[in-house]
N, C-alpha and C positions, 0 to 999 in steps of 0.2 A: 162820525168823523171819517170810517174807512169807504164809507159810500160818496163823500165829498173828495176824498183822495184817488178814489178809484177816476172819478165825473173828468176832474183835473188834469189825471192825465191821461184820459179818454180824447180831451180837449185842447191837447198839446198838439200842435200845427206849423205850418212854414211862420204863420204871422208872429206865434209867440216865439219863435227862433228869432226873427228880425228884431223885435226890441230885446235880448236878452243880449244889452250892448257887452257886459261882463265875460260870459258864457263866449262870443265871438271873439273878443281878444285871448281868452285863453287858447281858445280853439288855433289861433292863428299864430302862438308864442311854440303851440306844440310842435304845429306843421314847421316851423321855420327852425326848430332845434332838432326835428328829425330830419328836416336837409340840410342844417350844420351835419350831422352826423353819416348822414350817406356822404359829404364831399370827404370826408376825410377818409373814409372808408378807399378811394381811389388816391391816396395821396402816398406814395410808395418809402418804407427804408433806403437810406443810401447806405451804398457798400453793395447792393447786390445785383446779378446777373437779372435779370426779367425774365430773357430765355429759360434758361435752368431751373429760377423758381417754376415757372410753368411746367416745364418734363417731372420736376421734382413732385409736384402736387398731383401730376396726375397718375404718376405711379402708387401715390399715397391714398388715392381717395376714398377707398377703403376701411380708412382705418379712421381711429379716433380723429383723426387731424379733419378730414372731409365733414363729421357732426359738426364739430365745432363751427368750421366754415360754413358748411349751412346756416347754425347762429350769427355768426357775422355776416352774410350778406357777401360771400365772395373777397373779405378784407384778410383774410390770412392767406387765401392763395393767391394774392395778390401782394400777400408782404408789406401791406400798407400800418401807416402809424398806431390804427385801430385792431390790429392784426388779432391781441389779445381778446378786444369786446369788453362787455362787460363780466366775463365769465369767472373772474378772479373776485369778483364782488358777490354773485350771487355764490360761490363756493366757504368766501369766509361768514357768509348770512348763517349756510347752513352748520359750519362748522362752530358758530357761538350759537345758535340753538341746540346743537348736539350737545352743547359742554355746557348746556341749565341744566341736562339729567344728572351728569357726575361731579359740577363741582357747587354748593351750596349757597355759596356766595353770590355766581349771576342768578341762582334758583330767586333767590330775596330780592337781586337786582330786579329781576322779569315782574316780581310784583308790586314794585316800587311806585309802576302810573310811568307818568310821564318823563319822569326824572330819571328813572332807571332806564326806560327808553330810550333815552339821549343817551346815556352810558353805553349802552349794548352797541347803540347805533356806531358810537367813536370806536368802542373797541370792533367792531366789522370794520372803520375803514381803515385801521392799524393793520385788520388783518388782510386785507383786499392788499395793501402795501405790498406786506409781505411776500405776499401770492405769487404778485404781478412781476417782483423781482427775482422770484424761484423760476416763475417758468418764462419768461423774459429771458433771463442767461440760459434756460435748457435750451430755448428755441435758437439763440448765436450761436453756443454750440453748436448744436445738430447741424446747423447750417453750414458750420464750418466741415464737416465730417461728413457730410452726403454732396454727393456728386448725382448730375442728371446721366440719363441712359448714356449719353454719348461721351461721358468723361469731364465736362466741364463741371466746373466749382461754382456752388451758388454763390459765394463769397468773391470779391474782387480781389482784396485786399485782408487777409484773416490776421488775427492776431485781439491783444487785448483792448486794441484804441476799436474795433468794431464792436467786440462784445460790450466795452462801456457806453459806448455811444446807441447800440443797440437795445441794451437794460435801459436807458436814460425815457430812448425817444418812448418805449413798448409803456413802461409804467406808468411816463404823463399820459399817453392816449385812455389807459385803463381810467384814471385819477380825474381824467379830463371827463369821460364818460361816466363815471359815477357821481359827479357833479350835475352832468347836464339831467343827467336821469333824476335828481335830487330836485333839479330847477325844474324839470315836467312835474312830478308831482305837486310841487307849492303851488306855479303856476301856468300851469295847463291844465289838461283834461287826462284823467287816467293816471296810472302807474309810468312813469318816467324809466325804469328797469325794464319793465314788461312790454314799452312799446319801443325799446332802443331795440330786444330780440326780435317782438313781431317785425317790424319796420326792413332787419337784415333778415329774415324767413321769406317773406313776402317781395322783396325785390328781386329777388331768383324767380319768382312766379310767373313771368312776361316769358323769360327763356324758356322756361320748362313749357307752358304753351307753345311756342312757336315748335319747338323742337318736336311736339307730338302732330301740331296740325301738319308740320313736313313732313313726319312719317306718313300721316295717310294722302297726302301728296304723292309721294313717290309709291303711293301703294303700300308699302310694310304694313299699315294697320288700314281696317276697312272703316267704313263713315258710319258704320251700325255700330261697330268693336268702339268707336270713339264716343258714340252718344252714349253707350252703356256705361263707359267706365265716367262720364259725368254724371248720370244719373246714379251712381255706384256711389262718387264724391261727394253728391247731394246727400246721399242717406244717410251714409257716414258720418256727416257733420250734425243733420238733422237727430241722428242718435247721439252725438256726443252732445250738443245743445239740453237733451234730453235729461241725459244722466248727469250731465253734472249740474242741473237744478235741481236732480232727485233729492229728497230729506227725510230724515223720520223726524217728527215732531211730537214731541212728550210732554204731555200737558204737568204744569205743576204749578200748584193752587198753592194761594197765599192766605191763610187765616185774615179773622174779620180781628182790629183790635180798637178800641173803645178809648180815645184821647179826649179827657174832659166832657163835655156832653154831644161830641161826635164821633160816629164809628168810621173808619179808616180800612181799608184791604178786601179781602173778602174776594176779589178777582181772581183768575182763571188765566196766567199765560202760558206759554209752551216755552221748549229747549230744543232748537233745530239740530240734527246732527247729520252732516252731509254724507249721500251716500260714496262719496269721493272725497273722504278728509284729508288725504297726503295728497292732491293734486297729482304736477306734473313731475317731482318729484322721481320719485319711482323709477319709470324709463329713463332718466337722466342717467340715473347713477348703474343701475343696469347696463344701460349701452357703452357707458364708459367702460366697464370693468368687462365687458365681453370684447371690447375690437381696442383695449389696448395691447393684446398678446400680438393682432395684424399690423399694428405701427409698429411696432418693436421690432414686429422679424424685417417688416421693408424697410425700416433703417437699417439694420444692421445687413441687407440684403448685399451692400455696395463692400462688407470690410469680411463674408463671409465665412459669419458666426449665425447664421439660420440656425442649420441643427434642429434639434427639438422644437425648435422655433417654429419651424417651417411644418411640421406635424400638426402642433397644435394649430397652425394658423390654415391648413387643411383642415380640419374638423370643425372647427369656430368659422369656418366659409357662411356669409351670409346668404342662408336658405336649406342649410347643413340640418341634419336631424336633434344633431347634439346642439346647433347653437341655439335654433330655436325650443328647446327642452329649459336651458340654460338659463336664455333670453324672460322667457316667461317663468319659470323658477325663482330668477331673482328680482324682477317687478313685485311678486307675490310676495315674497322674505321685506323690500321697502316698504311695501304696502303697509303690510303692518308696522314694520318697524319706525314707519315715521310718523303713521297716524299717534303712536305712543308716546311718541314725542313731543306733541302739539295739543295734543287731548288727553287729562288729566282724571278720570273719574273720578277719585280720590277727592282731589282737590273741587270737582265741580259741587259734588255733595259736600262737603263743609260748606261750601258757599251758600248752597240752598239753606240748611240745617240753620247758618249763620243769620239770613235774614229771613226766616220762618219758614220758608216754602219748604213743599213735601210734593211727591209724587203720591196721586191717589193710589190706595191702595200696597204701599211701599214704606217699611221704615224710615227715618231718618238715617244718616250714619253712612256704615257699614253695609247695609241692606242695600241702600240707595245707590252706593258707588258699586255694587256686587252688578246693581241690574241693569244700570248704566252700560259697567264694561260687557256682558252681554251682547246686548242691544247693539253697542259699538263696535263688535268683535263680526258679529253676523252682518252689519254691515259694509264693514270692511273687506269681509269677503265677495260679497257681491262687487263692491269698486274694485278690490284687484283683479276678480275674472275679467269685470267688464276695460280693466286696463291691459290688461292682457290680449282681451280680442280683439282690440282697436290697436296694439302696435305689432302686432303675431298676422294682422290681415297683408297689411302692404307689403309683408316681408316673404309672404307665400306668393303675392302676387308677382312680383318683382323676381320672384325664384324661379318659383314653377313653371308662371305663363308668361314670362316676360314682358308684363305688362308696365308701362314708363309712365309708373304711381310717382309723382315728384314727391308729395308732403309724407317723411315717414308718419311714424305712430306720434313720436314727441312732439315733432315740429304744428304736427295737425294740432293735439292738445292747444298747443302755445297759442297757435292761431284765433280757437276758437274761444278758449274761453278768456284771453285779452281783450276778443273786442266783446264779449258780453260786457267783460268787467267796466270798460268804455263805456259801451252804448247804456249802461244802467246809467254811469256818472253821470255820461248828456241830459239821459232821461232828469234825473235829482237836481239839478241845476234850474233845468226846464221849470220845473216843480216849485222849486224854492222861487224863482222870477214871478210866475203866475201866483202865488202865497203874498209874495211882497206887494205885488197888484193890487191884489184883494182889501191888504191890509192896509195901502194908504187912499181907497176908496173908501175906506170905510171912515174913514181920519178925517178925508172931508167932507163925507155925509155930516155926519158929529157937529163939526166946525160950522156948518149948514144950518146946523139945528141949531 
């Protein structure tokens, strides 16, 4: 069977793409809800200056506000309806996964199947709500209380009819985008969340090209210095492609059992355990928590409460010695911490123990979950060095030699293992179309006979 599945999609080509009529209408439901989602990205808040936003964002770009904007695709420094993203959604994802450790009730929810599923899924979008309207009104605020370099107010008109109308329009955008992203996954291709980020990562990509081929235009970088650092890009990704299909794969064997006068089991599967189990994770929360101290002091940079501010926000400079100590410090602290989150040893061995399986060589029980977390632990260490060197490189390079790396560490992550996660779906689709082939030739061979 696995040498038939291998043949398959050995055998997958332009022609089985053209009859996979299913396959192309979703393919073309996705593309047309990711340019629903770029037009809106340009469709601006009313109430504000355009000028001002512009001076205002680029004084900020720095700091938290410019990550985020990378995730959007340029729609928050531009103050458009989508300003938020979808960031308020994947924030209350991870905050009801956090809260299966401590509270017992979604712990029961989570293992409920499908039913509990759909619970968890409603309470994330109660709490995406909520999110959307916390930081929604933070950002009217602020807006009303920062002024660009030259004195002007990013606000026209400030007062309480901006900030409701403000909260109103930010949270439908968010609500509107958790939707469409709900509607890519039933019907499209891929993850609907994950290709609303990649979609706003990658349409910055055109600029950031242009902007380096003009530097070696006007000379700034040499045509060798450019080929290199694409060759540099290529490996980079060719190694993250790498490690994040690395696995350790743990075989465990299922006894033979004897139902009436046939024997039953007896096979040999494995327990894949990714050498990268908390993903992109990690850097998220990391980069948040190191460049929120530089939004904080350049907001408050215009009412002249820096102070300490202004300290820390010198030593957390990005390329600093402390921030990159910091930086990779607290990748390594999520690393683990969120792999434990999501990966249960405990609970995987009941499971085994539960329908027979054992690790050769390992008790059931106790034993089994002891050598699991092991194995899981050393793991995980290798995925947080190797996340560490992959968001620790562009940040020397960008320091030190002032090389114009556009894709940081996270965004490159996002990039690349989105479109694996894609190009597997297309592949599966493919797979399933040529299966279905197969299967109603064979329907009218039969019929034949």
């Amino acid at each position: 069977m696995a040498s038939a599945a291998e043949q398959l999609v050995a055998n997958i080509n332009l022609g089985a793409f053209g009859k996979a009529t299913e396959l192309k209408q979703r393919l073309w439901f996705t593309l047309l809800a990711l340019i629903v989602y770029r037009l809106g990205t340009y469709i601006p808040l009313p109430g504000l200056d355009p000028n001002a936003i512009e001076a205002i964002f680029q004084q900020n770009s720095g700091g938290i506000l410019g990550m985020f904007d990378m995730f959007a695709g340029g729609a928050l420094s531009r103050m458009t309806i989508f300003a938020l993203n979808i960031m308020p959604y994947i924030s209350a994802s991870i905050i009801v996964q956090l809260m299966t450790t401590v509270s017992k009730r979604l712990e029961a929810m989570k293992k409920e199947g499908e039913a509990g599923r759909k619970k968890m899924n409603q309470y994330t979008r109660y709490g995406t709500v909520v999110l959307a309207v916390l930081q929604a009104y933070g950002i009217a605020v602020g807006l009303e209380n920062t002024q660009a370099g030259v004195g002007a107010s990013a606000v026209l008109e400030p007062g309480w009819y901006f900030r409701f109308t403000t909260v109103i329009t930010l949270t439908g955008g968010t609500i509107f985008l958790m939707w469409l992203g709900e509607q890519i996954t039933a019907r499209g291709v891929g993850n609907g969340i994950s290709l609303i980020i990649l979609s706003g990562i990658v349409a910055r990509l055109p600029a950031a090209i242009a902007a380096t081929l003009d530097l070696g235009r006007t000379g700034a970088l040499s045509v060798a210095f450019i080929l290199a650092l694409l060759v540099a890009g290529v490996a980079v990704i060719t190694f993250i492609v790498f490690m994040e299909r690395a696995q350790r794969r743990i075989i465990v064997q299922y006894p033979k059992r004897q139902m009436g006068s046939r024997m039953f089991g007896g096979e040999a599967s494995h327990l894949p355990l990714k050498l990268n189990t908390s993903g992109v994770i990690p850097p998220i929360f990391a980069s948040s928590l190191l460049l929120l101290p530089i939004t904080v002091a350049n907001f408050s940079a215009g009412a002249g409460t820096t102070g300490w501010l202004s300290n820390i926000t010198a030593m957390l400079g990005r390329g600093q010695p402390l921030y990159l100590l910091l930086y990779g410090g607290l990748i390594v602290f999520f690393a683990y911490f969120y792999t434990a989150v999501v990966f249960n040893p405990v609970d995987t061995a009941d499971n085994l123990k539960k329908y027979g399986g054992f690790i050769p060589g390992i008790r059931p029980g106790k034993n089994t979950s002891d050598y699991l977390d092991t194995v899981l632990t050393r793991l995980t260490t290798l995925g947080a060095l190797y996340l560490v060197a992959v968001c620790l490189l562009p940040e020397i390079l960008v320091s030190r030699f002032s090389v114009p790396f556009y894709f940081g560490g996270t965004s490159l992550l996002i990039v690349v293992t989105v479109t694996m996660d894609t190009v597997a779906q297309i592949q599966s689709h493919l797979l399933a179309h040529q299966y279905e082939g197969l299967i109603r030739k064979s329907k009218l061979r039969g019929r034949g006979r």
